[in-house]
C-alpha positions as CSV (number, residue, x, y, z in Angstrom):
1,X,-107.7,13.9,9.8
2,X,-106.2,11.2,11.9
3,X,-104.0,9.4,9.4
4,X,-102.8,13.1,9.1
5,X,-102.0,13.4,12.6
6,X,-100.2,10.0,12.8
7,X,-98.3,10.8,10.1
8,X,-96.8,13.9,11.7
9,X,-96.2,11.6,14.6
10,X,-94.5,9.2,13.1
11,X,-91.9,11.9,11.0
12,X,-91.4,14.1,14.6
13,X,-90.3,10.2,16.3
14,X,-88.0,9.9,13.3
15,X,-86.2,13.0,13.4
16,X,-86.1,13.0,17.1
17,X,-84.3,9.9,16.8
18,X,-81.8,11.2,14.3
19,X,-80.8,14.2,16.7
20,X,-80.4,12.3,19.6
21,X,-78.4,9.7,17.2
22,X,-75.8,12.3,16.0
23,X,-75.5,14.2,19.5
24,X,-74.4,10.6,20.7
25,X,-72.0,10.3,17.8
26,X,-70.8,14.0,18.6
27,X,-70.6,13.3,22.2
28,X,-68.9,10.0,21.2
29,X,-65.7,11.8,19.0
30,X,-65.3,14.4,21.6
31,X,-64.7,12.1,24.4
32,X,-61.9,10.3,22.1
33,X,-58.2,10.7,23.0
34,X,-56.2,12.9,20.5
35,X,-53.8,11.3,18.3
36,X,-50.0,11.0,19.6
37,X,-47.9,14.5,19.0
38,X,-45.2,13.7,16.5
39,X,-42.0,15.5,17.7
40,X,-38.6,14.7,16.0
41,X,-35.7,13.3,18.7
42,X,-31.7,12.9,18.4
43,X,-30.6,9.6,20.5
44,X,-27.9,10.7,22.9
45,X,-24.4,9.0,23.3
46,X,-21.6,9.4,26.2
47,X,-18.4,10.7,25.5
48,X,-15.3,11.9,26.8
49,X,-15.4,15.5,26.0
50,X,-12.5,17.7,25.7
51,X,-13.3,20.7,27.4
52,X,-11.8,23.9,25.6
53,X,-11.2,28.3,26.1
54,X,-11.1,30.6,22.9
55,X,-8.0,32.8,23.8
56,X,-7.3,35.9,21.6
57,X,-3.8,36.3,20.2
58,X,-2.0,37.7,17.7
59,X,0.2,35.9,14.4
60,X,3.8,36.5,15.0
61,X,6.3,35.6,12.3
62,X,9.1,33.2,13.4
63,X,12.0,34.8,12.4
64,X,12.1,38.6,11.4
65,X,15.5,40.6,9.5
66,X,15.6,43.8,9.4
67,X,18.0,44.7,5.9
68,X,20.5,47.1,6.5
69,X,23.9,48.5,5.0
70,X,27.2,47.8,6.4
71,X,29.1,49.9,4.3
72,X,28.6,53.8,2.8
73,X,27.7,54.2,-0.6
74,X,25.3,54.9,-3.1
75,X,22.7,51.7,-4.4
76,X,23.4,51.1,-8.0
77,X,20.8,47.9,-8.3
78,X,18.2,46.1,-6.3
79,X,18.5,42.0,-7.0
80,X,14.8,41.0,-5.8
81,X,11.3,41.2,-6.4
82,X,9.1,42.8,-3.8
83,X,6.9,39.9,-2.2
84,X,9.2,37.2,-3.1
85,X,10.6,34.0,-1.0
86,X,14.8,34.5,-0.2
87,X,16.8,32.2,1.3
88,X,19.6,33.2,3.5
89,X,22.8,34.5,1.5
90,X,20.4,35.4,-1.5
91,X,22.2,38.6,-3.1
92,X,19.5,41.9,-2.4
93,X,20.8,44.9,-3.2
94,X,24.5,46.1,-4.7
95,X,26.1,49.3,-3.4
96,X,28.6,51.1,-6.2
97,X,32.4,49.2,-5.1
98,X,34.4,51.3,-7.0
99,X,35.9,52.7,-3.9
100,X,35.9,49.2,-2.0
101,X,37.9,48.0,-4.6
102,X,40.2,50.8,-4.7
103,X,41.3,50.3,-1.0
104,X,41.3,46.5,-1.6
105,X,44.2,47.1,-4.2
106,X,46.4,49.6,-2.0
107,X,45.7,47.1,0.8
108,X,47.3,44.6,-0.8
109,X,50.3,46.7,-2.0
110,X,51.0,47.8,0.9
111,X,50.9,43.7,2.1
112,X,53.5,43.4,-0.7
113,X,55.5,45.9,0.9
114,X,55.7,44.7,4.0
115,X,56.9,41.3,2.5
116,X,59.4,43.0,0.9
117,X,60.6,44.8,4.0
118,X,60.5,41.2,6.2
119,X,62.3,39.3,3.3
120,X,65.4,42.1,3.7
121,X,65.1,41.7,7.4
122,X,65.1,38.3,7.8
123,X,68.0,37.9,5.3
124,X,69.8,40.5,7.3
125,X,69.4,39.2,10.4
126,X,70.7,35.8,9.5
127,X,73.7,37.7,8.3
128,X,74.4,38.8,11.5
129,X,73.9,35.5,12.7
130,X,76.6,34.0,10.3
131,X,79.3,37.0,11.0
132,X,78.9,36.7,15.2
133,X,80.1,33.4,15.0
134,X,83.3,34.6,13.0
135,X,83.8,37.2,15.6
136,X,83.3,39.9,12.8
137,X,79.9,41.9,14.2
138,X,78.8,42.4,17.9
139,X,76.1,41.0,19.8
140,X,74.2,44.3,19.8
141,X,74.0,44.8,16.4
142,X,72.7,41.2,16.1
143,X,70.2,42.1,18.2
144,X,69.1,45.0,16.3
145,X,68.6,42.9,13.0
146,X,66.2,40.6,15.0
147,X,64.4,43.2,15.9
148,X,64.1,44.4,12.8
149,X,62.7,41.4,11.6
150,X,60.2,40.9,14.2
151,X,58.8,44.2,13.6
152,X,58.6,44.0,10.1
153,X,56.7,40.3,9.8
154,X,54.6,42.4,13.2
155,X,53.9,44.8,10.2
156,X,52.9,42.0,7.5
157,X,50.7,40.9,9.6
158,X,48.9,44.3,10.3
159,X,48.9,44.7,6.6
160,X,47.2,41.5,6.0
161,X,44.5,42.1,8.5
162,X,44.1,45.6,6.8
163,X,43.6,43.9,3.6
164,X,41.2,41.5,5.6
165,X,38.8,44.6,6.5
166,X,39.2,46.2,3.1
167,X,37.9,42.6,1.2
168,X,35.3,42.3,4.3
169,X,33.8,46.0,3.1
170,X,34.1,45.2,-0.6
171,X,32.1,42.0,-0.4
172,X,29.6,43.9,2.1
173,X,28.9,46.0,-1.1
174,X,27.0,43.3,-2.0
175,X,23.9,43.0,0.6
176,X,22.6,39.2,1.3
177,X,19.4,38.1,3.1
178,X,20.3,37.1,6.5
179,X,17.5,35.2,7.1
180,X,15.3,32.5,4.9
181,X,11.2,33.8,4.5
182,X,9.4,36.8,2.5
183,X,10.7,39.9,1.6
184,X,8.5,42.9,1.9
185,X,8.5,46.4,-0.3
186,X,11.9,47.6,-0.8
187,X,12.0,51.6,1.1
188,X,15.3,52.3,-0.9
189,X,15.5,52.8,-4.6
190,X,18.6,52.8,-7.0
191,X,20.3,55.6,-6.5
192,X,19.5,56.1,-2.5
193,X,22.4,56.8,-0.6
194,X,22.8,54.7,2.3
195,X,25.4,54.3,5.7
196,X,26.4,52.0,7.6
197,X,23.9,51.2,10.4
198,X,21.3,53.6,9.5
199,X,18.0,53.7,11.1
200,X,15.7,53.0,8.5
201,X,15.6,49.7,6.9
202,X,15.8,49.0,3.4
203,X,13.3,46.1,3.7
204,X,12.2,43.5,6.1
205,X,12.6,39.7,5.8
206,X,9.9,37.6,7.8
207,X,9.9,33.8,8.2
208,X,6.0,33.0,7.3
209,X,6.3,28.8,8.0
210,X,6.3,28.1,10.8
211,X,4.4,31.0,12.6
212,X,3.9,32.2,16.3
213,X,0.7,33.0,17.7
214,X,0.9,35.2,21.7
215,X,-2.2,34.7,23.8
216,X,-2.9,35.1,27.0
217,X,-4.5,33.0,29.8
218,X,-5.4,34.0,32.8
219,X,-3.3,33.4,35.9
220,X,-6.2,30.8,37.6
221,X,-6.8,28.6,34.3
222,X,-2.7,28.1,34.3
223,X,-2.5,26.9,38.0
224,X,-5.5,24.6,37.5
225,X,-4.3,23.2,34.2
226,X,-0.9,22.2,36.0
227,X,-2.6,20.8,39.1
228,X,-4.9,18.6,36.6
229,X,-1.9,17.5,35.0
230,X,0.3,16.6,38.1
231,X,-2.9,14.6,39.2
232,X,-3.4,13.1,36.1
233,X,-6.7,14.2,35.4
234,X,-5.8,15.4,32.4
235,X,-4.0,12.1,31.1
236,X,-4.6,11.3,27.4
237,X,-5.6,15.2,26.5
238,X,-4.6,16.2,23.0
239,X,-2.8,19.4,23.5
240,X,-3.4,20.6,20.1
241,X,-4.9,24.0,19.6
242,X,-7.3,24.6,16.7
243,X,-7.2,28.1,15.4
244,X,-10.3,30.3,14.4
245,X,-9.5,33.6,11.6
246,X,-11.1,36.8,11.4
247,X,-13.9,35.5,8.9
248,X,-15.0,33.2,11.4
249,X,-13.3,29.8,9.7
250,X,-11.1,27.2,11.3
251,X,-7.8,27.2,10.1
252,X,-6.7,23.6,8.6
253,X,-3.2,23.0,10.5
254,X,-3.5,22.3,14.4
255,X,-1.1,24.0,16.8
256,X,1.0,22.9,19.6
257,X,2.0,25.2,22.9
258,X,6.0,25.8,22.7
259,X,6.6,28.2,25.3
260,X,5.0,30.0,28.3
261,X,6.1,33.5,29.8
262,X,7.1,32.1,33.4
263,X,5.9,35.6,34.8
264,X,2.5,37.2,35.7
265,X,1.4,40.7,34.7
266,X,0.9,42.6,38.0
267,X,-1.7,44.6,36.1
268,X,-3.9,42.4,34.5
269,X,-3.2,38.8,35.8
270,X,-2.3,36.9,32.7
271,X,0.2,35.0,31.4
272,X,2.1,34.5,27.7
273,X,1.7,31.6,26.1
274,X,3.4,31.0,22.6
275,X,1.8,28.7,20.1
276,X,3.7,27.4,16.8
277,X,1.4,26.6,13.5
278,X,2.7,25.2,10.5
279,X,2.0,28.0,7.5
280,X,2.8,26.4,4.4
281,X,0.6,28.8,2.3
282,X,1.3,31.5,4.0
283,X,-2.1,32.2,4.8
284,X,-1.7,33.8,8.0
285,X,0.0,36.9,7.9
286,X,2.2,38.5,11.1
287,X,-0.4,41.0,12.8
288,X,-3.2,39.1,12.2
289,X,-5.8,39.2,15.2
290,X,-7.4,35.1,15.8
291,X,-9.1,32.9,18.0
292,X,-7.5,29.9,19.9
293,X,-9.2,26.8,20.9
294,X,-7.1,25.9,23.8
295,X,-7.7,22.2,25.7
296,X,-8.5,23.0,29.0
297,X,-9.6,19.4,30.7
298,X,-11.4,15.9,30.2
299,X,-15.1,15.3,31.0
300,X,-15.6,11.7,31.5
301,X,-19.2,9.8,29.7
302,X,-20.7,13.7,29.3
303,X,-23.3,14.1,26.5
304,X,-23.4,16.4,23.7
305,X,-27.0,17.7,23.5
306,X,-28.1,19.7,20.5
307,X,-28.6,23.5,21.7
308,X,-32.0,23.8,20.1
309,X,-33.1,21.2,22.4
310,X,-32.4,22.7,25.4
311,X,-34.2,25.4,26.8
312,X,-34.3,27.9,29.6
313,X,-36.7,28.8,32.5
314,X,-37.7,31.9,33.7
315,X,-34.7,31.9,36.1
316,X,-32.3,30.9,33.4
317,X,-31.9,27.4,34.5
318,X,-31.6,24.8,31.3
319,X,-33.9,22.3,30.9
320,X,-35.3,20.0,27.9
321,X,-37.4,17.1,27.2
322,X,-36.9,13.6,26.8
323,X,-39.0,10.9,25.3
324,X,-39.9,8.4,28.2
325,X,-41.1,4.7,28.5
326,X,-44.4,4.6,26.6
327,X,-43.3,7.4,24.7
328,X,-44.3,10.0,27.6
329,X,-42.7,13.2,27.5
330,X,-40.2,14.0,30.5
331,X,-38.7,17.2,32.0
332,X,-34.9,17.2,33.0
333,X,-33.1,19.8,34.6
334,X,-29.6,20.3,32.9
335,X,-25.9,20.9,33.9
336,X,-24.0,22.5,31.1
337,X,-20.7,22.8,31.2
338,X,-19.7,25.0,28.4
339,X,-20.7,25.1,24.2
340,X,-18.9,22.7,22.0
341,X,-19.9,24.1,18.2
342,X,-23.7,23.3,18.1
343,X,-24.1,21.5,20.9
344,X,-24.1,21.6,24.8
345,X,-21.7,20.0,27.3
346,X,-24.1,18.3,29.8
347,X,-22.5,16.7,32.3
348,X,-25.9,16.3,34.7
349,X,-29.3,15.6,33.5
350,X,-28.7,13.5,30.4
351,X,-27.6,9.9,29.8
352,X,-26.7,7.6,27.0
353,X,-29.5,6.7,25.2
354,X,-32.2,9.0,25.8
355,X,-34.2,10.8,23.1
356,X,-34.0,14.2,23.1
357,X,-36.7,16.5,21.6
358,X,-35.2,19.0,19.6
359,X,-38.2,19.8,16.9
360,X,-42.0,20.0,17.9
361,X,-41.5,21.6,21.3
362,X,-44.2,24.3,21.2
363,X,-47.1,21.7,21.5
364,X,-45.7,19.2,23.9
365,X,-45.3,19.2,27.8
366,X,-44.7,16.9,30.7
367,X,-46.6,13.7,30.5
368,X,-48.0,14.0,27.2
369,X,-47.4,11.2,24.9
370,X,-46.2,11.6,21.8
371,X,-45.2,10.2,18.4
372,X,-41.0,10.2,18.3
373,X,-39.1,10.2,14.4
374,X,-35.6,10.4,14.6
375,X,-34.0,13.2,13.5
376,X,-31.6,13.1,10.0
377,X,-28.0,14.0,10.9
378,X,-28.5,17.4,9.1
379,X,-31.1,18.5,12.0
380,X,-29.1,16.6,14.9
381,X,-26.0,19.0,13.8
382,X,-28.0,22.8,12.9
383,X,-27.4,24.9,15.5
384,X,-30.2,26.8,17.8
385,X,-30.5,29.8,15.9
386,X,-31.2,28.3,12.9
């Protein structure tokens, strides 16, 4: 009965000391620092930032012709194909010239006529020229055959400028592009009758390369974009404008500024600035409603920061993290200037060299240390809403 008890003894010592073992152990992991967060960073660099406005603005064509007859008649054949480039003093549309040509030819009969007439006058008058000095007519009637012939080469010459209008009018049967660019539709067929001057167009010609492009600025932007350039805080700004279409994609040719509207609408404070693209496919059309990316100004050594690592506090201030010395998480308080495609202008908060936290963010805060992997270019460039 003893050895029975000791036994049971002994086995309760054991497995006391097994618990108290493995509490220790228990005790031991739970008291043990947890691992380092891994977060993913982008490495900052300064930069001088060009600092930009999206105007809206309209595609104007360069040039615009509006075809119309000079002369009356009735179109017996149209010389182009709808859509189609013409160059200026391409042949468009032919009007019936029967009737030109018919007052061409009694023009110039009645030209003959009046050569005729100054050829008798002339001979007549130097007649009277010979027989005064004989003594054999008078002065007066010398004097009427020089009138006679000044009248009648008076007379040519109105007949040659009548012939001059009736060849203008026949060759006006034939109308011509007066412009170089792209036809349009063609609103007369053959057999329309058409006058001289009408109102309606028989098509439109519209120069497609280069194009104009209206916005408008406001009044404030102008006056501090010329102050920044007569101070020369603006020196070394490209002044070319990017252009964004309707679908949301940057058109490939850059733009320059080429005129301004020196006057300010009373009613909405803006001015009229014209921009010229280059349009060699023709892939901006005259109507068309776009975005401009117009230079504004220079920020000196700012930072881009990727948007999704900058976030916002409850009173809409930005902020974000940066991986510290020891690879302890700081807080700094941001000042954004404007977007610049994926990222953010800061020109306060951020330096040259420090590691922004743009993935991991939910589990990290201030002071915490953390594991830092830097990002792929892929991730440094998505934007925040992705």
């Amino acid at each position: 009965m003893r050895t029975s008890f000791r036994s049971l003894v002994a086995i309760a010592a054991v497995a006391g000391g097994a618990l108290l073992a493995g509490n220790a152990i228990a005790q031991g992991q739970q008291g043990g620092e947890r691992p380092p967060q891994p977060v993913t960073v982008v490495t900052l660099n300064a930069q001088d930032v060009t600092l930009t406005s999206q105007l809206p603005g309209r595609v104007v064509a360069s040039g615009v012709a509006e075809v119309r007859p000079q002369v009356n008649g009735i179109i017996v054949e149209r010389l182009f194909e709808e859509g189609s480039k013409v160059k200026s003093g391409d042949p468009l549309y032919l009007i019936d010239p029967a009737s030109y040509e018919a007052q061409v030819a009694a023009a110039k009969a009645q030209v003959a006529e009046a050569n005729a007439r100054l050829k008798a006058s002339d001979k007549d008058a130097k007649r009277a020229q010979e027989l005064i000095g004989r003594g054999t007519v008078s002065e007066q009637r010398l004097e009427e055959a020089v009138a006679q012939r000044d009248a009648d080469a008076a007379a040519l010459q109105v007949a040659r400028a009548e012939l001059q209008a009736r060849e203008i009018d026949l060759d006006r049967t034939t109308i011509r592009a007066r412009l170089s660019g792209t036809i349009g539709r063609s609103f007369a067929s053959r057999g329309a009758l058409v006058t001289a001057a009408q109102e309606s167009p028989l098509a439109v010609i519209r120069t497609l390369d280069p194009v104009y492009v209206d916005v408008t600025q406001s009044a404030a932007e102008i006056l501090a974009w010329r102050r920044g350039t007569m101070q020369g805080r603006f020196a070394g700004l490209d002044t070319s404008v990017s252009l964004i279409l309707a679908d949301g994609g940057v058109f490939e040719h850059k733009g320059e500024v080429t005129a301004a509207e020196p006057y300010v609408n009373e009613t909405t404070g803006v001015v009229t600035l014209r921009l010229t693209f280059s349009n060699p496919d023709d892939l901006l059309l005259p109507g068309m409603y776009v975005q401009v990316e117009m230079p504004q100004g220079i920020i000196r050594n700012a930072v881009l920061a990727p948007q999704q690592g900058v976030q916002r506090n409850r009173r809409g201030e930005p902020f974000a993290y940066v991986v510290g010395e020891g690879d302890v998480v700081e807080q700094r308080e941001l000042s954004i200037v404007q977007a610049q495609g994926s990222s953010w202008v800061v020109s306060a908060g951020l330096q040259e060299g420090d590691r922004l936290i743009v993935e991991g963010l939910q589990k990290i805060a201030p002071g915490a240390k953390v594991a830092p992997e830097e990002a792929p270019a892929e991730i440094a460039a998505r934007p925040a809403a992705e």
